[in-house]
N, C-alpha and C positions, 0 to 999 in steps of 0.2 A: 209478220210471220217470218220465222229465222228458217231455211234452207235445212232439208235434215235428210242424210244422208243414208243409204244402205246401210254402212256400220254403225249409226248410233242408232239405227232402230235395234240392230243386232244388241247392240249394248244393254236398249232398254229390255229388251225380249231375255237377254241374258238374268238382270238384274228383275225384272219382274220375274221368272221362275222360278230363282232359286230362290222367291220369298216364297214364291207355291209350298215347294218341295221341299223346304227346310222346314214348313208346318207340318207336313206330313212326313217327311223322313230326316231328321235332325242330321246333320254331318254331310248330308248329296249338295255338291256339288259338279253339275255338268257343263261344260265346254259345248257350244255350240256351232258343229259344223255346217257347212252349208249346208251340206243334202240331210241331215238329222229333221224329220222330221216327228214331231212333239205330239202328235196324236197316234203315231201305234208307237212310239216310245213310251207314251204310257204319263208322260209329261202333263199333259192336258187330256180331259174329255171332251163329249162333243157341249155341255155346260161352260165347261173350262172354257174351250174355245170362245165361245161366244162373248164369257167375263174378260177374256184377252182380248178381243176385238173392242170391248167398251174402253178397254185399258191403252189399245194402241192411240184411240180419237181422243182420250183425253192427252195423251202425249203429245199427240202431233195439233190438237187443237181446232184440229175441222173434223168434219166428218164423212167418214171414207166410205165409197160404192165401191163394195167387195165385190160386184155381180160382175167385175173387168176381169177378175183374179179366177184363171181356172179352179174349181174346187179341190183337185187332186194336187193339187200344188201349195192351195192354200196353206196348209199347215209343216209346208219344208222352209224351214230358216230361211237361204235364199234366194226364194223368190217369192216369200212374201216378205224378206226388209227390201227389195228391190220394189216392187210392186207399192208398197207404202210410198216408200222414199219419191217415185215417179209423181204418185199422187197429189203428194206435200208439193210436190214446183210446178203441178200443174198451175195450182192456184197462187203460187207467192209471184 
């Protein structure tokens, strides 16, 4: 299992949404700040979310216990590619 960093979750997170949003709104592309967070952006639902969580563990290839990950955080860029990426070296 390869080492995976805050910024390539950001990447992935990046590159999984705008396949979201490009279904749904043709032309959006967004920029992902840290503190941007994707559920009152309007980005994801609480659905969404949870399709994004199946989406992070197929990336990272294990399977992740979000119950470490405050909830009110969960869904801010930041500290949840932080929070992943921690996860991913727990185990490598």
């Amino acid at each position: 299992m390869r080492a995976v960093t805050p910024n390539d979750v950001r990447m992935f997170l990046q590159e999984y949404l705008n396949r979201r949003l490009k279904a749904k709104w043709p032309g959006t592309s967004e920029d992902l700040s840290e503190d941007c967070d994707i559920l009152l952006t309007g980005m994801v639902d609480s659905l969404g979310l949870l399709e994004l969580v199946g989406a992070i563990q197929e990336f990272t290839g294990i399977e992740i216990d979000f119950e470490g990950l405050d909830p009110e955080r969960m869904t801010i860029v930041g500290p949840l590619c932080r929070f992943v990426s921690e996860q991913v070296s727990k185990l490598n």
